[in-house]
C-alpha positions in Angstrom: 22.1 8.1 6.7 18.9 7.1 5.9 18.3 4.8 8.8 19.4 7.2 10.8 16.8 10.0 9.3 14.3 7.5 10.0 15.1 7.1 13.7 15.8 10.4 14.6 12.1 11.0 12.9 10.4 8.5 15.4 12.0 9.4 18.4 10.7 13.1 17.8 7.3 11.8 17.3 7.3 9.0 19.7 6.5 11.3 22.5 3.5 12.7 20.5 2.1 9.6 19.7 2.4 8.2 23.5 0.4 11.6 24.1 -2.1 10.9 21.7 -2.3 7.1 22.7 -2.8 8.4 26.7 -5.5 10.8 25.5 -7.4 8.8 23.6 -7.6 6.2 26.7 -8.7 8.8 28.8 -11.9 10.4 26.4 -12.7 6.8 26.0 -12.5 5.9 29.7 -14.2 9.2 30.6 -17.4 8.7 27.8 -17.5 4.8 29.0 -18.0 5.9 32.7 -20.7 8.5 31.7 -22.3 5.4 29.8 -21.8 7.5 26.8 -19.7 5.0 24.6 -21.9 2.1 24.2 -21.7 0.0 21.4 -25.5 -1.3 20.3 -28.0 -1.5 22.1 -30.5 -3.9 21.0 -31.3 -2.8 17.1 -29.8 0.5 17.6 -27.3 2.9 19.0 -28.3 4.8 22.3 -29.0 8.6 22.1 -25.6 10.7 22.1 -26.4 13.4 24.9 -25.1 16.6 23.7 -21.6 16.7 23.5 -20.3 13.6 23.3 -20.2 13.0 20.3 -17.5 15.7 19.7 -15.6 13.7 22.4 -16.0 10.7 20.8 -14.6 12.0 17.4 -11.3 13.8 19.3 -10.8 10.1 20.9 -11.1 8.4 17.4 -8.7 10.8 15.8 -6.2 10.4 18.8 -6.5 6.5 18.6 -5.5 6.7 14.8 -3.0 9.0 15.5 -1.4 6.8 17.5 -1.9 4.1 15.8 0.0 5.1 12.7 3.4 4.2 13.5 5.7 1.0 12.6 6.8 -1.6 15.2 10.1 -3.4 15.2 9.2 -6.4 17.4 7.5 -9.7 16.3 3.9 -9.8 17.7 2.8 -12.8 19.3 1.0 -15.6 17.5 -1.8 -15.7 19.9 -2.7 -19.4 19.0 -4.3 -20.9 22.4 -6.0 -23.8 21.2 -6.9 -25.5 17.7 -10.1 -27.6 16.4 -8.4 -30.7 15.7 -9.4 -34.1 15.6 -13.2 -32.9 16.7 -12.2 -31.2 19.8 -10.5 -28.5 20.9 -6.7 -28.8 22.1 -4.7 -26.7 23.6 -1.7 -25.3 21.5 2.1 -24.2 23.3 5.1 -22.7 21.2 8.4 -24.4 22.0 11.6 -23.6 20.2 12.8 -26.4 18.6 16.0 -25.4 17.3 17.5 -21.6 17.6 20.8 -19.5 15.5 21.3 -15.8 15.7 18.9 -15.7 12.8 16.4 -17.4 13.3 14.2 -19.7 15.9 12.6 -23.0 14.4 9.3 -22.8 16.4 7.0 -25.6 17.4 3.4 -25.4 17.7 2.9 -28.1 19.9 -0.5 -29.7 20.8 -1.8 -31.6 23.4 -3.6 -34.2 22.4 -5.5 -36.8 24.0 -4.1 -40.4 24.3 -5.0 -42.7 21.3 -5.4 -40.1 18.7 -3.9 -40.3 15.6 -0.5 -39.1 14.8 -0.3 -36.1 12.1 2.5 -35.2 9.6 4.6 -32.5 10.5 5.2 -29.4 8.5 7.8 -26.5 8.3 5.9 -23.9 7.7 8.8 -21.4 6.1 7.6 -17.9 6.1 9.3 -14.9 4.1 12.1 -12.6 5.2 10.7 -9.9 2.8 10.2 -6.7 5.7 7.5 -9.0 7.7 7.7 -11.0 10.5 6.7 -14.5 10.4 3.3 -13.6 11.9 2.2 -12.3 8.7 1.2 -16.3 8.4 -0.7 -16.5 11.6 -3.4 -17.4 9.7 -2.1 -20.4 7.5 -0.8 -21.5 10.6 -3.6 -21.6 12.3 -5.5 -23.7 9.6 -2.3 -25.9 9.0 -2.7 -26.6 12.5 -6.3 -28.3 12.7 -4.8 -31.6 10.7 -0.8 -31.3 11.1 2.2 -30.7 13.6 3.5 -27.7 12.4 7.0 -25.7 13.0 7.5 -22.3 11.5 10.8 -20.5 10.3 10.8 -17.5 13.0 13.0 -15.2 11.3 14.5 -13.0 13.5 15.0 -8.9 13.1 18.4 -8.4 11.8 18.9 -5.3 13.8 18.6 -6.7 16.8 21.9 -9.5 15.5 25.1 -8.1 16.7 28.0 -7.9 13.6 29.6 -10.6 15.5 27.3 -13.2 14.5 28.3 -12.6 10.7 26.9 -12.0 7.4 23.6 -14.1 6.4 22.8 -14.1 2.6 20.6 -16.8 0.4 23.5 -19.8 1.1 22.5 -19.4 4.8 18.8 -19.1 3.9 18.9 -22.5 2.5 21.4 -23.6 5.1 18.6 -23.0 7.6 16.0 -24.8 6.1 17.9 -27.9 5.9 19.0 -27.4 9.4 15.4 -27.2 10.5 14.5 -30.1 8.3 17.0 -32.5 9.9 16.3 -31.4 13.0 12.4 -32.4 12.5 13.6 -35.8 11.2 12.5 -37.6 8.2 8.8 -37.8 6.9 8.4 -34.0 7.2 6.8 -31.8 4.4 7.1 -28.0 3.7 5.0 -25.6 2.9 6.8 -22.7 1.6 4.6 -19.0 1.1 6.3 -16.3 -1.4 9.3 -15.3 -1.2 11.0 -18.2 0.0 9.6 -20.6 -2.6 12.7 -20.2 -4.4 14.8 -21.6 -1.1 12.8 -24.4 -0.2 12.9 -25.7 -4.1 16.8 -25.3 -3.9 17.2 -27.1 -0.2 15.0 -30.0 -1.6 17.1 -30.6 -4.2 20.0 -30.5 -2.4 19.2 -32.9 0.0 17.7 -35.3 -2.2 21.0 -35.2 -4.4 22.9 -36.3 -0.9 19.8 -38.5 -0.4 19.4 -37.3 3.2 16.9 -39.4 5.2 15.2 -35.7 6.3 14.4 -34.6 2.6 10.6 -33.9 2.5 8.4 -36.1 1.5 5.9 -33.3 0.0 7.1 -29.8 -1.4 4.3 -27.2 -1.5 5.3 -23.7 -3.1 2.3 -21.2 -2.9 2.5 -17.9 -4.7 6.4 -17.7 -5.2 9.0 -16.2 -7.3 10.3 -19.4 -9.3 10.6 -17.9 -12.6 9.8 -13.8 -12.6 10.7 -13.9 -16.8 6.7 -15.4 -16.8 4.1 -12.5 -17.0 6.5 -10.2 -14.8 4.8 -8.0 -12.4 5.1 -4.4 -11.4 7.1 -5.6 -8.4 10.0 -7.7 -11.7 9.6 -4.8 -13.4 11.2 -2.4 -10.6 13.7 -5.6 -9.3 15.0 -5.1 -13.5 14.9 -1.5 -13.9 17.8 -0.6 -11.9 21.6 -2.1 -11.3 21.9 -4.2 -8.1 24.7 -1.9 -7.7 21.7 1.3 -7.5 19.8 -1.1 -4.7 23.1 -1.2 -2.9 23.8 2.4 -2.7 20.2 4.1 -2.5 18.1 0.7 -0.3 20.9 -0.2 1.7 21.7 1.0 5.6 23.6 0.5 8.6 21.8 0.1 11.8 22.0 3.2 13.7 22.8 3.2 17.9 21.4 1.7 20.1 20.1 -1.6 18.4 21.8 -4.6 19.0 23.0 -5.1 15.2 24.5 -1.6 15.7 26.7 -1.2 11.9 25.1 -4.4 10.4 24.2 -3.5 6.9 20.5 -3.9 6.5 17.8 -3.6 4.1 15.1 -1.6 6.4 11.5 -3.5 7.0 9.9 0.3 6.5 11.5 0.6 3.6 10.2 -2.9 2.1 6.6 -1.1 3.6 6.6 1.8 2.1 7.1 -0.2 -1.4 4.1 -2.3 -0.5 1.8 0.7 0.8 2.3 3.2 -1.9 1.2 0.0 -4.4 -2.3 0.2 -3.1 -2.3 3.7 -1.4 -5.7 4.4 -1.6 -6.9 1.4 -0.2 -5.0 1.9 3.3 -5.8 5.7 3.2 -9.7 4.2 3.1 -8.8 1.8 6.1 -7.6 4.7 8.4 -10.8 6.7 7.4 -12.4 3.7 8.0 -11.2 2.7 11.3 -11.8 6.5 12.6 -15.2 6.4 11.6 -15.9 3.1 13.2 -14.9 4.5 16.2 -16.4 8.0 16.4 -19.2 5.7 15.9 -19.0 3.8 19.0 -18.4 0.4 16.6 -15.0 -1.1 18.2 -15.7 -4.5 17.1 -15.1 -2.9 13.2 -12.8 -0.8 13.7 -10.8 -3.5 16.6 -10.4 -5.9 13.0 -8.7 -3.4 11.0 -6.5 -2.3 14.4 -5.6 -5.9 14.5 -4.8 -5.9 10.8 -2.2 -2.6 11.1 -0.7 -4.3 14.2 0.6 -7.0 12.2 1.0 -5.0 8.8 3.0 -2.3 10.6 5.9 -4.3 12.4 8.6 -4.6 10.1 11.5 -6.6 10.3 15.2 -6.0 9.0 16.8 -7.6 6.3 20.6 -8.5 6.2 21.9 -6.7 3.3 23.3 -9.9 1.8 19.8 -11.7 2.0 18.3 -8.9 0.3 20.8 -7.8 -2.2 21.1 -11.5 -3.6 17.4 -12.1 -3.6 16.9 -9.1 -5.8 19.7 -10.1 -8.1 19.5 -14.4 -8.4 16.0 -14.1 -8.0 14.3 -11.1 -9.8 17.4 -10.2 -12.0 19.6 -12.8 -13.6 16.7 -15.7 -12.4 19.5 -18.0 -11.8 17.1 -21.0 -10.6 15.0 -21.2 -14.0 18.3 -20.7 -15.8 19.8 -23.8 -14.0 22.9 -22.0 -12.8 21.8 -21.0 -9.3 24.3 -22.4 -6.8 24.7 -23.3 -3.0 28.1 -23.0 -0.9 29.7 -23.9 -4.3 27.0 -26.4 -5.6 24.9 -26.2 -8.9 21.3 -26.9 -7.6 19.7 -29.4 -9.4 15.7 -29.7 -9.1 16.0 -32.9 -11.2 17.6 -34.2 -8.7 14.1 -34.4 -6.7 12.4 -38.0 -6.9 10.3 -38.8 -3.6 8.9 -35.4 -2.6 5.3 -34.7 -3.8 5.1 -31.2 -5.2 2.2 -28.9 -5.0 2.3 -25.2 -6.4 -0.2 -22.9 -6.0 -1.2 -19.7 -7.3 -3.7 -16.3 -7.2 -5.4 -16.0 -10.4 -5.3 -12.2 -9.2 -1.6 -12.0 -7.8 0.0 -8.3 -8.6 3.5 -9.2 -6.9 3.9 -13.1 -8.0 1.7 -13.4 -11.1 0.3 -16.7 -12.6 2.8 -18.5 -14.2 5.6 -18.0 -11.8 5.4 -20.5 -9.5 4.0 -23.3 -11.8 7.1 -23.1 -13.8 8.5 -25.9 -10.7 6.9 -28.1 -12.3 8.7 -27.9 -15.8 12.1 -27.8 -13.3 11.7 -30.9 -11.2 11.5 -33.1 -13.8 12.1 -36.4 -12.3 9.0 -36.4 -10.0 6.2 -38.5 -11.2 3.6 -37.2 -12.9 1.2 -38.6 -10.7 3.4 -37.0 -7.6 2.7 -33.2 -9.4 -0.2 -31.0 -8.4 -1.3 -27.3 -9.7 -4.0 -25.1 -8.4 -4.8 -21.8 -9.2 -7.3 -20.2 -7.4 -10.0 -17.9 -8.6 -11.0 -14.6 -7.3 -7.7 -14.0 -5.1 -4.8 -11.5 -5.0 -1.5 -12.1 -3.7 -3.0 -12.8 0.0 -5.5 -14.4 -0.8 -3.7 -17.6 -1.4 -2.3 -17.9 2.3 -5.1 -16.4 4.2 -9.1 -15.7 4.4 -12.0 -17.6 3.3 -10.9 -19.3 0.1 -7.9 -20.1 1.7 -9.5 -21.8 4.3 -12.3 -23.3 1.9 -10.6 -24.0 -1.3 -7.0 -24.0 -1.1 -5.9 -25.9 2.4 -8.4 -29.0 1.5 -5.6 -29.4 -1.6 -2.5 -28.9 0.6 -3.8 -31.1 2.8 -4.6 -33.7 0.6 -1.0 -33.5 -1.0 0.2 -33.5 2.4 -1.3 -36.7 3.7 -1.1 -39.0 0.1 2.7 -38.5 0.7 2.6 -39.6 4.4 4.8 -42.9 2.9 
């Protein structure tokens, strides 16, 4: 019933949000012809003739307005064209390889004849309430030195009960799909949530020594072993029964979506969690954003619209996914334990020999804490030591370690150095 609360709640307001959206366009188009909402000009703002600024601020509140509301559709990448190689190249998505669940997507570049050829990299992004766009900014980096794919997960309300179930086995099903297709010489970089996945498909195909097996791992800010400094985010994941998660976080896909009866956990569900950890700090953004624009500043208030864009589309979990995540993962930590299994197979990390392995973490992470992720390192104990990396990175939050400035400046210079000493 819950789901269906929720969609009964934003088809009532829909219409009043398309209202305020349509108003808001017409202030702003009405101020803009009277040459009334200009930016700057020069060192400082024009004059506000009487009244308009009143107009201004009903516009800015409309915009908000409209702007608070969650999207279930993946927005687009918007990657054009990349720096690479000293020049700019244009960039085109193909999809590579594509199952009900998700599309392995190719970020293609055309590059001039005689330049050199770059390692490719799956890119596997989290299936935590997100879409896979939440990484548009490592992939963009990623792109400047590498040819890079990216696990497009798909929204599991839009996948019609006829396709099946999809829990962590077909997680790490995927990921080895996607890896053979790539062919061999491939690395991953793996961001959260999916750490735990990529370590376990590794192993696996090392153990069958399959020619596709990557020849660099690189787990950034994931949930290998939660029993290190547990976060807010272990302590909730341990506080209740997976059978409570079950009954109270679980939901069936109301009409008229696709996955109509698939059991789901709901993307705005997995938002609200994240939202109410740092409350104040969005309520300050919206505040923000309003006053940007009563102000006639769009370029300020444009960067945090871009930000909600992505922030606010969630995506559907399949209730396996989730409800075996929470439990293997953040409950009974069946990887650190060595008993987590695949289609009937223990996973052994020792089985792992050739692939370099990077992990990287936030000194400031509140949802995968320092500690976590390292602990691969203490798992795969057959790599060389010479093959084994750690970074932790100063002055950055969970975020931090996958997008912005010290991502850019500190952290990818190290991934990409892994990357390219393990080119074979």
């Amino acid at each position: 019933m819950l789901y269906h609360a929720y969609q009964l709640q934003s088809d009532l307001t829909s219409p009043l949000r398309l209202l305020a959206q349509g108003g808001s366009a017409a202030l702003s188009t009405q101020l803009a012809c009277a040459g009334l909402f200009t930016q700057f000009a020069g060192p400082g703002r024009l004059p506000v003739p009487r009244g308009a600024a009143s107009l201004r601020k009903t516009a800015a509140a409309l915009e908000v307005f409209s702007r608070m509301r969650l999207t279930h559709s993946r927005p687009g990448y918007g990657i054009r064209s990349v720096v690479s190689s000293g020049q700019e190249v244009p960039v085109t998505e193909e999809v590579a390889m594509k199952t009900p669940f998700g599309t392995l997507l190719h970020f293609r570049k055309d590059m001039p004849p005689g330049s050199p050829s770059q390692p490719p990299v799956l890119l596997v992004a989290p299936l935590s309430g997100h879409f896979a766009t939440l990484l548009r900014d490592t992939l963009r980096t990623l792109l400047q030195d590498h040819d890079v794919y990216i696990t497009d997960w798909h929204n599991a309300r839009d996948v019609g009960l006829a396709q099946g179930a999809f829990g962590l086995d077909d997680y790490i099903g995927h990921m080895i799909r996607f890896l053979q297709a790539m062919g061999p010489g491939a690395h991953v970089v793996a961001v959260c949530q999916p750490c735990v996945a990529a370590l376990a498909a590794t192993a696996v195909m090392a153990e069958d020594d399959d020619p596709a097996q990557p020849r660099s791992l690189t787990l950034m800010a994931g949930p290998v072993d939660c029993r290190v400094n547990p976060t807010s985010v272990n302590t909730l994941a341990t506080s209740k029964p997976i059978e409570w998660f079950a009954s109270n976080l679980i939901s069936h896909v109301p009409l008229p979506h696709a996955g109509f009866m698939r059991r789901v956990y709901p993307g705005f569900l997995q938002l609200t969690a994240f939202m109410s950890m740092n409350l104040e700090r969005h309520k300050k953004s919206f505040q923000d954003m309003y006053q940007h624009l009563a102000d006639g500043n769009h370029e300020a208030a444009g960067t945090i619209a871009q930000f909600y864009d992505e922030y606010l589309a969630v995506n559907d979990l399949p209730a396996e996914f989730y409800l075996e995540t929470v439990e293997k993962v953040f409950q009974t930590f069946d990887l650190p334990r060595g008993v987590l299994s695949y289609r009937g197979r223990t996973i052994v990390p020792a089985a792992i020999r050739r692939t370099a392995l990077l992990t990287v973490e936030g000194e400031s992470d509140d949802i995968c804490s320092v500690g976590q992720t390292v602990a691969a390192q203490d798992l795969c104990k057959s790599i060389r030591p010479y093959m084994k990396t750690h970074h932790v990175q100063v002055g950055v939050g969970h975020y931090g370690v996958f997008s912005g400035r010290k991502w850019n400046q500190q952290i990818y210079p190290r991934v990409r150095e892994v990357i390219h000493a393990s080119m074979g």
